[in-house]
N, CA, C and O atoms as CSV, one atom per row, in Angstrom:
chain,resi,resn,atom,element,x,y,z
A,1,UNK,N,N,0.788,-1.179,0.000
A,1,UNK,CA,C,0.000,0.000,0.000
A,1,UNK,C,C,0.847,1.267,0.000
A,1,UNK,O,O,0.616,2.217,-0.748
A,2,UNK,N,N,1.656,1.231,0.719
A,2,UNK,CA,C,2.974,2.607,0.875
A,2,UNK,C,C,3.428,2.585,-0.570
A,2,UNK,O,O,3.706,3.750,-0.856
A,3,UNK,N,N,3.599,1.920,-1.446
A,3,UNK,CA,C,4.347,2.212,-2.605
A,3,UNK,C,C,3.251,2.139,-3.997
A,3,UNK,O,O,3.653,2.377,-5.136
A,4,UNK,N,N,1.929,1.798,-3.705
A,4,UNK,CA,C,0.645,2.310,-4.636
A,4,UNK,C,C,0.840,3.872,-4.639
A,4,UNK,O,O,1.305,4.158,-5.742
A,5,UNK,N,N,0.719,4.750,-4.046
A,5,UNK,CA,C,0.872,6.337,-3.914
A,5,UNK,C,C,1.960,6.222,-5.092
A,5,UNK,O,O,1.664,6.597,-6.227
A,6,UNK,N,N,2.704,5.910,-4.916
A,6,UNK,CA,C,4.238,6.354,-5.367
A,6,UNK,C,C,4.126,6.079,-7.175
A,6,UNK,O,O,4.480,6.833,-8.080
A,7,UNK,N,N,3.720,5.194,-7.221
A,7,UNK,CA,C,3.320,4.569,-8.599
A,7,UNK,C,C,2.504,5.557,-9.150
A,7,UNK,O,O,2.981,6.180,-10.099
A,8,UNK,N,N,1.257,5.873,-8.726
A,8,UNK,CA,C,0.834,6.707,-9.022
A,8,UNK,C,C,1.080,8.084,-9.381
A,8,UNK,O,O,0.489,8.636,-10.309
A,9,UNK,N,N,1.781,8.536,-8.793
A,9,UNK,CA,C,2.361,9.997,-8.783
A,9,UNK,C,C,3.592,9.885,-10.149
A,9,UNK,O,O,3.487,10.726,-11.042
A,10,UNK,N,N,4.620,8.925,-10.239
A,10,UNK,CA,C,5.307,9.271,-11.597
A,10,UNK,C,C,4.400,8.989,-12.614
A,10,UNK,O,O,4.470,9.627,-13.665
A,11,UNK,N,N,3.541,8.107,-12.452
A,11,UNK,CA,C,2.637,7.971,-13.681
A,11,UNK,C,C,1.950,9.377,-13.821
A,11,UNK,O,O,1.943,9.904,-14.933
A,12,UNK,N,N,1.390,9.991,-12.780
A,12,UNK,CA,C,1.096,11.381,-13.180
A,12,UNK,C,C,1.814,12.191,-13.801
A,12,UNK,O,O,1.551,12.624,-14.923
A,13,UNK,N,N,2.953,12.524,-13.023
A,13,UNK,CA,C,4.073,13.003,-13.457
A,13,UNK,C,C,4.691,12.841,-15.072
A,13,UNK,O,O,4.911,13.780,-15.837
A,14,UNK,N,N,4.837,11.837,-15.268
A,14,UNK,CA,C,5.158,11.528,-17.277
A,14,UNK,C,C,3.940,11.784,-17.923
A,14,UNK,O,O,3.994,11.697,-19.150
A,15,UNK,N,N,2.930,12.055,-17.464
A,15,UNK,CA,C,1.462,12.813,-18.133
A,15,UNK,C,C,1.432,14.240,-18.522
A,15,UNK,O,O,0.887,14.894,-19.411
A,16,UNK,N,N,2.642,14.607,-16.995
A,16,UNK,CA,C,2.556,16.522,-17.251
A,16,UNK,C,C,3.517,16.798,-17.981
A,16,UNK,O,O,4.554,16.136,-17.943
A,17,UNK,N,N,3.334,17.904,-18.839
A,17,UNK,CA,C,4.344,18.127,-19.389
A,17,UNK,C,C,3.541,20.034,-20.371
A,17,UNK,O,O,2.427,20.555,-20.332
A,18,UNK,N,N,4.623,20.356,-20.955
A,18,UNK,CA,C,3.775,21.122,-21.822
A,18,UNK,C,C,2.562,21.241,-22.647
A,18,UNK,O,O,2.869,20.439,-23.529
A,19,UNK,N,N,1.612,21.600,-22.918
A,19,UNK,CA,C,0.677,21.445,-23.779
A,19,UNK,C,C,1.044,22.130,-25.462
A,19,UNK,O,O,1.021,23.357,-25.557
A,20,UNK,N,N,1.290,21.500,-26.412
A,20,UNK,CA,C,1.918,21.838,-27.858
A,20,UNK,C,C,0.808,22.827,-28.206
A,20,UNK,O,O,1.115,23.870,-28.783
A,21,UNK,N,N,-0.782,22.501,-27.813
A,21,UNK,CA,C,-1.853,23.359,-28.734
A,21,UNK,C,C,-2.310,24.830,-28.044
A,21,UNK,O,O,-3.253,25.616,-28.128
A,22,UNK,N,N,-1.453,24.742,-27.547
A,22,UNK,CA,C,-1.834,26.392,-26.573
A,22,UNK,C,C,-1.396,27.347,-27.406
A,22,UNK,O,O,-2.372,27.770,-28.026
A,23,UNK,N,N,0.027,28.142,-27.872
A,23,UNK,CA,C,0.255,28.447,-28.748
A,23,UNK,C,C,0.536,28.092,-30.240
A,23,UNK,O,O,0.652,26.880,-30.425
A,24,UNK,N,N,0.685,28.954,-31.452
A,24,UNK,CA,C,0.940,28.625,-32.324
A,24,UNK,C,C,1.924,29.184,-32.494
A,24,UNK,O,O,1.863,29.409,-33.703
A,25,UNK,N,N,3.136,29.730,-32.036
A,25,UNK,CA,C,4.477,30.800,-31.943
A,25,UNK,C,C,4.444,30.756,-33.792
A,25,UNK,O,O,4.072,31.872,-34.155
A,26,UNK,N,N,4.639,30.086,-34.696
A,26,UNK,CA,C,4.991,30.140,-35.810
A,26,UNK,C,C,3.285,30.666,-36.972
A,26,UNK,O,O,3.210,30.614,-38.200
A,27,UNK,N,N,2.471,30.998,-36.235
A,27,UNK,CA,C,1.437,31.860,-36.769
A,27,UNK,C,C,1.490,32.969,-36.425
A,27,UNK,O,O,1.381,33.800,-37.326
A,28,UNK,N,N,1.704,33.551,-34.795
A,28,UNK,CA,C,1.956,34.882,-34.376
A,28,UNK,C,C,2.772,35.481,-35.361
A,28,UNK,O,O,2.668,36.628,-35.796
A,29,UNK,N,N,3.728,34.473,-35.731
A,29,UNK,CA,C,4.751,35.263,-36.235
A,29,UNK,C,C,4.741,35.434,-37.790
A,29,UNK,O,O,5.496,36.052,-38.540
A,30,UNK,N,N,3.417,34.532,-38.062
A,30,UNK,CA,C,3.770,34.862,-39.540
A,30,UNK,C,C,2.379,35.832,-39.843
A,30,UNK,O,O,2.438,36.354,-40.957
A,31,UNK,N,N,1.348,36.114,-39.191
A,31,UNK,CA,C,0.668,37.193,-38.827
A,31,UNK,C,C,1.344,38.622,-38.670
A,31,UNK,O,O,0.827,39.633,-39.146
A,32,UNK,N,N,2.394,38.625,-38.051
A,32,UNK,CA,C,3.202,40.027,-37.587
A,32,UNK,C,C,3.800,40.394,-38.986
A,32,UNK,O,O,3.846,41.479,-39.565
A,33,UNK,N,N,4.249,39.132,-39.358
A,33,UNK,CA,C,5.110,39.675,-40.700
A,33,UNK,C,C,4.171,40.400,-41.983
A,33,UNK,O,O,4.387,41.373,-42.706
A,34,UNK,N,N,3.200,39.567,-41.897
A,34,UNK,CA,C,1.880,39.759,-43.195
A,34,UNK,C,C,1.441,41.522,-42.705
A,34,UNK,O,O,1.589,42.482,-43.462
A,35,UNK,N,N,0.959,41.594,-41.455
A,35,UNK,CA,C,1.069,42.646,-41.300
A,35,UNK,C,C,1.708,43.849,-41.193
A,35,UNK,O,O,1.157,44.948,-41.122
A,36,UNK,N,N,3.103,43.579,-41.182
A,36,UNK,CA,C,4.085,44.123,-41.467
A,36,UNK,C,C,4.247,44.801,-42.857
A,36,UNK,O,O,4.535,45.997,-42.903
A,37,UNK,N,N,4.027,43.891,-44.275
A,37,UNK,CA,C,4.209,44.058,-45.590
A,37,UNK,C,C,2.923,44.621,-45.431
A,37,UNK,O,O,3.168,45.729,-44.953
A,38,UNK,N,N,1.706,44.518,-45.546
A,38,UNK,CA,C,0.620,45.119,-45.714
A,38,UNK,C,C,1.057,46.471,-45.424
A,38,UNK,O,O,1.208,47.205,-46.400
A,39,UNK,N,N,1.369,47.101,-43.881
A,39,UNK,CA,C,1.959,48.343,-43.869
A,39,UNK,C,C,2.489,48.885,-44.971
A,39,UNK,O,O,2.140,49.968,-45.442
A,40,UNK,N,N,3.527,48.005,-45.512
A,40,UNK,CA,C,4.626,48.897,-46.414
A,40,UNK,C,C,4.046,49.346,-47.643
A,40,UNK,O,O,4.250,50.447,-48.153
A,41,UNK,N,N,2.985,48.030,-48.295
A,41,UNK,CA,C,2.605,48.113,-49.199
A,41,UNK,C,C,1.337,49.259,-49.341
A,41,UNK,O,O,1.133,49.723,-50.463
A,42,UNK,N,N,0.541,49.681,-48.263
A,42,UNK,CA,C,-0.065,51.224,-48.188
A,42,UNK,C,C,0.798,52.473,-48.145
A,42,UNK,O,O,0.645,53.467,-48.856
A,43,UNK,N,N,1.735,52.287,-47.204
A,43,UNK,CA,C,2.990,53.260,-47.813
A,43,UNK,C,C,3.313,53.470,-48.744
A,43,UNK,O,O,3.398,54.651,-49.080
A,44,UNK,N,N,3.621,52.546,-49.544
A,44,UNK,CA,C,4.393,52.605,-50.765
A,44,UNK,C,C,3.076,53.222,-51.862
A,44,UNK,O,O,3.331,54.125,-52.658
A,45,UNK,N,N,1.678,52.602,-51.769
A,45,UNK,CA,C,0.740,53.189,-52.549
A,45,UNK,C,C,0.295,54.470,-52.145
A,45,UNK,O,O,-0.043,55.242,-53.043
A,46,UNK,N,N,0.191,55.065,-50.284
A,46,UNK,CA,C,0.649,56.305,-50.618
A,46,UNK,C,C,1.555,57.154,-51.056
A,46,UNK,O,O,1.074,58.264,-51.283
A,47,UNK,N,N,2.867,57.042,-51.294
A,47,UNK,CA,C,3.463,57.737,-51.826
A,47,UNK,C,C,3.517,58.166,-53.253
A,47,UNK,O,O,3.862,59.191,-53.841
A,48,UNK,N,N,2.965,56.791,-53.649
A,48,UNK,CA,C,3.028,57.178,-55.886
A,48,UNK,C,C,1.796,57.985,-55.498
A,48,UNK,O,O,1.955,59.126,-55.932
A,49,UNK,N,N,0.459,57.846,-54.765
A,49,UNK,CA,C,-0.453,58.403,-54.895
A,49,UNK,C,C,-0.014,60.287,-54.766
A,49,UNK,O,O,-0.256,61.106,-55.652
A,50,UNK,N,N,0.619,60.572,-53.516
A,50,UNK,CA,C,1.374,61.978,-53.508
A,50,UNK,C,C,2.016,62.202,-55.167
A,50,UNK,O,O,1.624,62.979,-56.038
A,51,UNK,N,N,2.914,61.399,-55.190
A,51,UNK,CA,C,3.981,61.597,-56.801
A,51,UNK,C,C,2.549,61.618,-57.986
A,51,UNK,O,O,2.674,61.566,-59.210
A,52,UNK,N,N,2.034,61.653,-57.690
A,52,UNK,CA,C,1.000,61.859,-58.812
A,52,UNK,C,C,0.211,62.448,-58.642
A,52,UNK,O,O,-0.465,62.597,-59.660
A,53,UNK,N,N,-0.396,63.300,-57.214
A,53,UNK,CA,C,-0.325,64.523,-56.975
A,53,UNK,C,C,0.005,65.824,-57.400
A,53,UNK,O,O,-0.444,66.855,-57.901
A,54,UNK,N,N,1.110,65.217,-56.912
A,54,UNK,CA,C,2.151,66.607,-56.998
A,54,UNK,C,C,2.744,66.896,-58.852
A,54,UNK,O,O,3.170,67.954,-59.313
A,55,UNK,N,N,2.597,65.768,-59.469
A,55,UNK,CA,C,2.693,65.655,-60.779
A,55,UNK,C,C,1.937,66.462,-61.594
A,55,UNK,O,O,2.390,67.266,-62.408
A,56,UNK,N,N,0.335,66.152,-61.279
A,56,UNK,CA,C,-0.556,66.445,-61.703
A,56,UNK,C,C,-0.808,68.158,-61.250
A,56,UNK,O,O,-1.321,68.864,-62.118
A,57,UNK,N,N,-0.520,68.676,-60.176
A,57,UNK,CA,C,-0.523,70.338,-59.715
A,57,UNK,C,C,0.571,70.947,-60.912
A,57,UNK,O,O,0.359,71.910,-61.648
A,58,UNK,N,N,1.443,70.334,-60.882
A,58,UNK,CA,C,3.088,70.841,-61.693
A,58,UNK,C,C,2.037,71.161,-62.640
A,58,UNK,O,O,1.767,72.361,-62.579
A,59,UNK,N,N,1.351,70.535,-63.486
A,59,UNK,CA,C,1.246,70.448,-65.010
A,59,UNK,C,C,-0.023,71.749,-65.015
A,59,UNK,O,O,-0.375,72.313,-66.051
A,60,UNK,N,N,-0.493,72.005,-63.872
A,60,UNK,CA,C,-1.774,73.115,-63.661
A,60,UNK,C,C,-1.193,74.368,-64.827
A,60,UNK,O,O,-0.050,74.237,-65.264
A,61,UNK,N,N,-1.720,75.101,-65.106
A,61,UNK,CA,C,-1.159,76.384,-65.674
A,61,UNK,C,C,-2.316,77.563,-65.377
A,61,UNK,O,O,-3.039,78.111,-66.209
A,62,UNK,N,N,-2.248,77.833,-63.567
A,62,UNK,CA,C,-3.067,78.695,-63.356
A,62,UNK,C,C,-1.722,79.620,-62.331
A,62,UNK,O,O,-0.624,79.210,-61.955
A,63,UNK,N,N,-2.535,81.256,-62.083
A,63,UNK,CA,C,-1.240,82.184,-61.207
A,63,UNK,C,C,-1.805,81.203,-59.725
A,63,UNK,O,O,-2.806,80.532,-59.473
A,64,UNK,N,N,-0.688,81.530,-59.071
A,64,UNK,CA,C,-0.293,81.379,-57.744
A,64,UNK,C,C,-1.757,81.412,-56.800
A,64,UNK,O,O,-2.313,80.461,-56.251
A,65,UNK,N,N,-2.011,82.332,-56.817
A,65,UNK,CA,C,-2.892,83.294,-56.097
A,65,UNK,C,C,-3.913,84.341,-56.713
A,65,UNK,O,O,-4.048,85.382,-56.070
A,66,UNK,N,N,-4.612,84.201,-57.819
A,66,UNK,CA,C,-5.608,84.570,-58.629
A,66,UNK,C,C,-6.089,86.134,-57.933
A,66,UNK,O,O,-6.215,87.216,-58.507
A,67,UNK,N,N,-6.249,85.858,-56.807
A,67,UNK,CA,C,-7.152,87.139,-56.408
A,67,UNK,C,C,-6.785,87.750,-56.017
A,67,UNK,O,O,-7.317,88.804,-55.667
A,68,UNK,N,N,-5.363,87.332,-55.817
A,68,UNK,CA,C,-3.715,88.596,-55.275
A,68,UNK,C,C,-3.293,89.219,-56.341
A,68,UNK,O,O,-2.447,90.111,-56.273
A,69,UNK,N,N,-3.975,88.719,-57.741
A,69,UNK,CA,C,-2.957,89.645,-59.104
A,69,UNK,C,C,-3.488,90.626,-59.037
A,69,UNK,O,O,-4.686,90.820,-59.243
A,70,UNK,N,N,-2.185,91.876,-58.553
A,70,UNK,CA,C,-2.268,93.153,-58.638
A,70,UNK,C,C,-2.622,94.324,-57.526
A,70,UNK,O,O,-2.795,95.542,-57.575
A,71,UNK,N,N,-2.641,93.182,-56.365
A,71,UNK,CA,C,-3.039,93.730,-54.977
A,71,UNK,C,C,-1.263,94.006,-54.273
A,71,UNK,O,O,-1.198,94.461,-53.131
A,72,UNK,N,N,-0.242,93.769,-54.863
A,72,UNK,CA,C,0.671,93.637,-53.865
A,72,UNK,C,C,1.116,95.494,-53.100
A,72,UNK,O,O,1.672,95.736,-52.029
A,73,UNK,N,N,0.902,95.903,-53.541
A,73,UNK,CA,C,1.048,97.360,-53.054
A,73,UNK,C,C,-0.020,98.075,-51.912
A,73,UNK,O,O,0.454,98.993,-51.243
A,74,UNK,N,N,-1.555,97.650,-51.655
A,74,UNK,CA,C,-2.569,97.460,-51.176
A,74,UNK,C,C,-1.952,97.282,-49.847
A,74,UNK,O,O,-0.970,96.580,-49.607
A,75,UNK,N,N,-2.633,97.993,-49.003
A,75,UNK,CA,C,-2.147,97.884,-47.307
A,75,UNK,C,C,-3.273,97.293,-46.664
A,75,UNK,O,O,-4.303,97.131,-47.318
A,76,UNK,N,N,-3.204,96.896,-45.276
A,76,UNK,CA,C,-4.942,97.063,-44.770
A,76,UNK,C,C,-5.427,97.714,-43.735
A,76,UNK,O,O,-4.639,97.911,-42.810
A,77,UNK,N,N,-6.555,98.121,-43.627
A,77,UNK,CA,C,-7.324,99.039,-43.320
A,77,UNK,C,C,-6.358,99.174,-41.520
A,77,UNK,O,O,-5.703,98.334,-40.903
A,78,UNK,N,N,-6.754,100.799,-41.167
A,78,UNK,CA,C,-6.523,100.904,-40.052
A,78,UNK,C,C,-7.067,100.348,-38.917
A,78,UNK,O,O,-8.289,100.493,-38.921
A,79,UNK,N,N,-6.464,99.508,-37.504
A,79,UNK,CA,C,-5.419,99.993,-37.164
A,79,UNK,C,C,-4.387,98.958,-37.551
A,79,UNK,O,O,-4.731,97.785,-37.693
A,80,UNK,N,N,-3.364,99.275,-37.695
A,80,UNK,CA,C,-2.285,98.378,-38.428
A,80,UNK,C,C,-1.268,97.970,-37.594
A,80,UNK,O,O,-0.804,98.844,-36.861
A,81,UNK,N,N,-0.721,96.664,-37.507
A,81,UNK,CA,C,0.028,96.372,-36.939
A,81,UNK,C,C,1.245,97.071,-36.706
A,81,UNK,O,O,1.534,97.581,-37.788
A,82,UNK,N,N,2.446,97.475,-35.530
A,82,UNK,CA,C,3.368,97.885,-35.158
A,82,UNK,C,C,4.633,96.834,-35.639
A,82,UNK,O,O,4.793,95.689,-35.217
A,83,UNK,N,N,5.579,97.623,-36.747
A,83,UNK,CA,C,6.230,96.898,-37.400
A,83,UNK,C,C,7.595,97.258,-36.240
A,83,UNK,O,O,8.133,96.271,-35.739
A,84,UNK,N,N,8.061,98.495,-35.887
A,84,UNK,CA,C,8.765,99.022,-34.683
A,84,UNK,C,C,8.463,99.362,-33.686
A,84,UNK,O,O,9.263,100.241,-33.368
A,85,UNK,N,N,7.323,99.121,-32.455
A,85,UNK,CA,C,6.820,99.284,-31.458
A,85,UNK,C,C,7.758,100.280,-30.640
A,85,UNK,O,O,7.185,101.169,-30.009
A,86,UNK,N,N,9.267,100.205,-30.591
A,86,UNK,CA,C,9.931,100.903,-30.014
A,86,UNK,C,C,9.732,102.521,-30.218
A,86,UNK,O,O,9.248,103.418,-29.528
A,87,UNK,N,N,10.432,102.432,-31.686
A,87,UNK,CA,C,10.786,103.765,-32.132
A,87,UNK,C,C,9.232,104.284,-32.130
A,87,UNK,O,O,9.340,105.436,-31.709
A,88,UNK,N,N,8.172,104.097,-32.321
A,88,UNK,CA,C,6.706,104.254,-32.227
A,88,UNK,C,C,6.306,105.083,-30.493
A,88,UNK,O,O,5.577,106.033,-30.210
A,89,UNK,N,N,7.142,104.217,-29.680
A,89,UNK,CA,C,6.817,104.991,-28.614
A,89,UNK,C,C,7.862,106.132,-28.401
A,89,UNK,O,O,7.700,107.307,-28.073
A,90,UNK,N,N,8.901,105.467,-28.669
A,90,UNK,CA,C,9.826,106.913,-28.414
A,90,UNK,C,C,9.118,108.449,-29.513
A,90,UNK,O,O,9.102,109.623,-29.143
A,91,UNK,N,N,8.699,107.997,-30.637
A,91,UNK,CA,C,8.256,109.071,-31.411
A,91,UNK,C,C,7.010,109.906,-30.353
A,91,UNK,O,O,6.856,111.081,-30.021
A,92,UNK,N,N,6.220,108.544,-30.036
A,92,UNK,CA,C,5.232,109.962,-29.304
A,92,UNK,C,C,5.893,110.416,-28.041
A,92,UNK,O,O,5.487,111.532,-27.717
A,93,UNK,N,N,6.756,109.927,-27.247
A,93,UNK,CA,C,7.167,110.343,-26.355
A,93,UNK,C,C,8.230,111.690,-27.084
A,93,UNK,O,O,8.299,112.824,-26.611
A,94,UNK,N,N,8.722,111.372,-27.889
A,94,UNK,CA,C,9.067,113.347,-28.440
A,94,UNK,C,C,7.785,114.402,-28.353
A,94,UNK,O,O,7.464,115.280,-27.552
A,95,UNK,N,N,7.193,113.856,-29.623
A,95,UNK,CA,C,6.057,114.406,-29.964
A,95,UNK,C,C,5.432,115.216,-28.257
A,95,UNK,O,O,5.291,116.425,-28.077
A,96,UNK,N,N,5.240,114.427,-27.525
A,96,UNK,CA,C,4.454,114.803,-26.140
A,96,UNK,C,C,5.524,115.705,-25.235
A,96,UNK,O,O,5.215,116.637,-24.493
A,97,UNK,N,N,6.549,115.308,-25.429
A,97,UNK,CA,C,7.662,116.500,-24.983
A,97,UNK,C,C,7.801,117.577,-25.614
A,97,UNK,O,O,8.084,118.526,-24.883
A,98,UNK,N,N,7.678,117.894,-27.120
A,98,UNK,CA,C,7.630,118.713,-27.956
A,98,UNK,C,C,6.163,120.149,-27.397
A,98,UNK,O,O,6.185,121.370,-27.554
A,99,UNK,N,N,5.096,119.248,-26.757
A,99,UNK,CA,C,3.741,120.103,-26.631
A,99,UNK,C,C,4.184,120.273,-25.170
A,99,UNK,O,O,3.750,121.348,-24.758
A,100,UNK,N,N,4.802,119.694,-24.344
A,100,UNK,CA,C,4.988,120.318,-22.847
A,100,UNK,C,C,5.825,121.076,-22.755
A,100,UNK,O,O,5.734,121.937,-21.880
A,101,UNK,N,N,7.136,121.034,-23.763
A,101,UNK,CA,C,7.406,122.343,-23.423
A,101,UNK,C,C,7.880,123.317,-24.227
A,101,UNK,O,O,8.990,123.799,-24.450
A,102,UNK,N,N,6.423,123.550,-24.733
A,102,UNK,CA,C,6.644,124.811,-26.071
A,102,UNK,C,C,5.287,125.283,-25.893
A,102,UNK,O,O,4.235,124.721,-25.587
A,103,UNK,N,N,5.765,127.058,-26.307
A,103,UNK,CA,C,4.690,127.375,-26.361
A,103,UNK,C,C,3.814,127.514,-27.735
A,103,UNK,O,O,4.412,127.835,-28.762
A,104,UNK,N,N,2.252,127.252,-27.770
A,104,UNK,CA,C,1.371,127.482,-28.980
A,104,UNK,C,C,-0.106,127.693,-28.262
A,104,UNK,O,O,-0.500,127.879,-27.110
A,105,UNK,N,N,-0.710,127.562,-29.583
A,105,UNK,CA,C,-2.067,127.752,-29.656
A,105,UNK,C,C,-2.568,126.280,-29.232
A,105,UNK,O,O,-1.956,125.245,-29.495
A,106,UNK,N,N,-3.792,126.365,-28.528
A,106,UNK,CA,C,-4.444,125.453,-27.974
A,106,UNK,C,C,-5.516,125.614,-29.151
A,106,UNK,O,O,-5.404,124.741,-30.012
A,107,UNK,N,N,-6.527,126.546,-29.365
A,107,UNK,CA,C,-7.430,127.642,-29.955
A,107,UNK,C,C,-7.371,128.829,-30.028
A,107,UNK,O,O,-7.802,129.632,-29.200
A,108,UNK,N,N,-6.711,129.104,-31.248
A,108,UNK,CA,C,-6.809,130.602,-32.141
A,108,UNK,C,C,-7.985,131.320,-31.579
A,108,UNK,O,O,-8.021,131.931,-30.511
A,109,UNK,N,N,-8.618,131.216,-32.151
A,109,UNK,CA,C,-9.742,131.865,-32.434
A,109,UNK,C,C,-10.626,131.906,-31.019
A,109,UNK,O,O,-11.580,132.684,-31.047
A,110,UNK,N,N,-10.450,131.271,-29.971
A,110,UNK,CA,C,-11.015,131.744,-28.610
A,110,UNK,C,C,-9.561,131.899,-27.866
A,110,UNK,O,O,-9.430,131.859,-26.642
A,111,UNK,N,N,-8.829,132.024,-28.507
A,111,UNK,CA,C,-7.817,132.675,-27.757
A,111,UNK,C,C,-7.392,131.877,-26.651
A,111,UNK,O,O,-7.359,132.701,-25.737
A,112,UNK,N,N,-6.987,130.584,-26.095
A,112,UNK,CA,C,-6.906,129.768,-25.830
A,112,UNK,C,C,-4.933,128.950,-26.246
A,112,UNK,O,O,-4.599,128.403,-27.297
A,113,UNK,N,N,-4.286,129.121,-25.325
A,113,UNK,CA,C,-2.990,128.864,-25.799
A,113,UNK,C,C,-2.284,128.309,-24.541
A,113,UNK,O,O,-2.730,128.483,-23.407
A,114,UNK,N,N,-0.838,127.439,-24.899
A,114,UNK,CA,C,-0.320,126.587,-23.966
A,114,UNK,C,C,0.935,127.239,-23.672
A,114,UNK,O,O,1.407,128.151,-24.352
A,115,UNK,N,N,1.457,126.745,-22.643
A,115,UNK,CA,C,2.435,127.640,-22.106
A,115,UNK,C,C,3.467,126.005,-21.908
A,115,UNK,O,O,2.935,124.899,-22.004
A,116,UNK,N,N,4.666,126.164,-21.684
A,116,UNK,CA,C,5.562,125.157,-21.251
A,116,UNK,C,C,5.007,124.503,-19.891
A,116,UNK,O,O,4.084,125.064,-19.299
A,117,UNK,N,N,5.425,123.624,-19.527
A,117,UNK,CA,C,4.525,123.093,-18.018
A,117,UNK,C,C,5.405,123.589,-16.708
A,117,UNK,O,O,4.962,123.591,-15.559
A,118,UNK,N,N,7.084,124.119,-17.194
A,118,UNK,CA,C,7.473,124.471,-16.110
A,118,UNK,C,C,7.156,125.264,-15.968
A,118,UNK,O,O,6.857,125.202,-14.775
A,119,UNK,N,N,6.819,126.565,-16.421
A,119,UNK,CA,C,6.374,127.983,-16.690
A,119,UNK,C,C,4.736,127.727,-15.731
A,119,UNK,O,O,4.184,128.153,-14.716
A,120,UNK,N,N,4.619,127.268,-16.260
A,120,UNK,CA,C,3.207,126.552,-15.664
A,120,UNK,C,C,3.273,126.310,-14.384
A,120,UNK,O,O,2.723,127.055,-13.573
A,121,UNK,N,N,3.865,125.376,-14.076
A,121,UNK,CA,C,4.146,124.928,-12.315
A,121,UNK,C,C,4.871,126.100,-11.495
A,121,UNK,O,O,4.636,126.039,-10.289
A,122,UNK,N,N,5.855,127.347,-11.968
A,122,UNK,CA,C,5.974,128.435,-11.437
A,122,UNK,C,C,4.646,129.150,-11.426
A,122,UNK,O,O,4.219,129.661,-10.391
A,123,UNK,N,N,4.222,129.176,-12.166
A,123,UNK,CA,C,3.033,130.377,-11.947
A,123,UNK,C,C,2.018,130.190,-10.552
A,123,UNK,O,O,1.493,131.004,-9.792
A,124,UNK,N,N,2.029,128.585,-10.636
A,124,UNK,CA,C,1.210,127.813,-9.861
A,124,UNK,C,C,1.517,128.494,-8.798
A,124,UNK,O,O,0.776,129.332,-8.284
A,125,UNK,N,N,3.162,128.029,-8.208
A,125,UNK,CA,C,3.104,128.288,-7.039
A,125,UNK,C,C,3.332,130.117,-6.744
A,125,UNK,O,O,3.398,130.457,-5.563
A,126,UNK,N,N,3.405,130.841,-7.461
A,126,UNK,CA,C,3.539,132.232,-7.079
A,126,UNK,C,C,1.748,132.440,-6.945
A,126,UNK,O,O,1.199,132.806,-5.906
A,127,UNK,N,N,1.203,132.196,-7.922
A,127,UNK,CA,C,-0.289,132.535,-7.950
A,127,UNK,C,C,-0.887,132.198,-6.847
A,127,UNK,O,O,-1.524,133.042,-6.217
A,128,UNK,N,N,-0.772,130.765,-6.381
A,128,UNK,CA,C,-1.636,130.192,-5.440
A,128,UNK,C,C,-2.426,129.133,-6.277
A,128,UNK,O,O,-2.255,129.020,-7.491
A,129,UNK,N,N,-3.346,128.323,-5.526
A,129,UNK,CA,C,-4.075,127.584,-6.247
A,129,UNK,C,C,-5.652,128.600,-5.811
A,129,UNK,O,O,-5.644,129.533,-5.009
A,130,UNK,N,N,-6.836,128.127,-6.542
A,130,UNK,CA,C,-7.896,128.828,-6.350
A,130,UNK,C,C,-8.512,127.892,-4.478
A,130,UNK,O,O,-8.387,126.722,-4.115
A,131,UNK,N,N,-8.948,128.745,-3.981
A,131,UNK,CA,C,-9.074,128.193,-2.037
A,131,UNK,C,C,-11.080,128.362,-2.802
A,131,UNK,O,O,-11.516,128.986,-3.770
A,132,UNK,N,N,-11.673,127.587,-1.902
A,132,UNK,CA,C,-12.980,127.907,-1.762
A,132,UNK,C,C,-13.205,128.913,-0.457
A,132,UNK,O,O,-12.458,128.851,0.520
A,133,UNK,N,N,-14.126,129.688,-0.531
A,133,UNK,CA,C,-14.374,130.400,0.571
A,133,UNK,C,C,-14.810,129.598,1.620
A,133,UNK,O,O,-14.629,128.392,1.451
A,134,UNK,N,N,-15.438,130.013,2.859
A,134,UNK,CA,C,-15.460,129.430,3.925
A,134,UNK,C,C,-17.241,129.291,3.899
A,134,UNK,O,O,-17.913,130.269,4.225
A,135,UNK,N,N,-17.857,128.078,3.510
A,135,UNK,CA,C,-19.416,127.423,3.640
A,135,UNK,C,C,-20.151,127.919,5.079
A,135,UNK,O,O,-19.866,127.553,6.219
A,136,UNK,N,N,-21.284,128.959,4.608
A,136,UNK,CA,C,-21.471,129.361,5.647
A,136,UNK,C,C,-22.731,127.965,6.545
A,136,UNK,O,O,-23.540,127.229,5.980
A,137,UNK,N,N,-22.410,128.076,8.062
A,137,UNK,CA,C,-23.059,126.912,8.227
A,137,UNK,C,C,-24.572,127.103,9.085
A,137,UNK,O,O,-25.281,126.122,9.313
């Protein structure tokens, strides 16, 4: 009886082993490959498809840009982009130094005119500023 077990078990044992039908390693692999060429072969038919494309545009005999013939001088409408943003500000920053401190006409004709701003800020303080009187209560 002690050595029935035993019998049993290598006989199990030379039973186990790998199973052959689980994979097919030599279909995976010839699947990967098929799919592989399939790739190339859409590649390859896109590319003549481009080359015959691009063949077929070459042979066009129309302008570039149809609705640009004769516009190249044409600007567009205001406000327009800042091609020198710098020199743009430094210009009005002259320009605005130029009106603070010089004298002109504000309005001619009502008589209305600018004075420099330092001229200005002296007067201020010799003049005074205007005081309100005292609110009677």
């Amino acid at each position: 009886m002690a050595d029935t077990p035993s019998t049993h078990a290598s006989h199990d044992r030379a039973a186990l082993g790998h199973e052959k039908s689980d994979v097919n390693i030599a279909a995976i692999f010839g699947f990967a490959f098929d799919l592989f060429m399939i790739g190339v072969a859409v590649l390859f038919v896109v590319w003549l498809l481009f080359l015959f494309f691009a063949a077929h545009e070459a042979r066009r005999v129309m302008p570039e840009f149809p609705l640009a013939a004769g516009q190249e001088s044409r600007v567009p409408p205001e406000p327009r982009l800042q091609t020198n943003p710098r020199q743009d500000l430094r210009d009005l920053r002259s320009a605005e130094d130029t009106v603070l401190t010089s004298y002109g006409w504000v309005d001619k004709d009502a008589r209305i005119a600018r004075i420099p701003i330092r001229e200005a800020m002296k007067l201020t303080v010799e003049r005074g500023l205007p005081a309100r009187g005292e609110s009677p209560r």
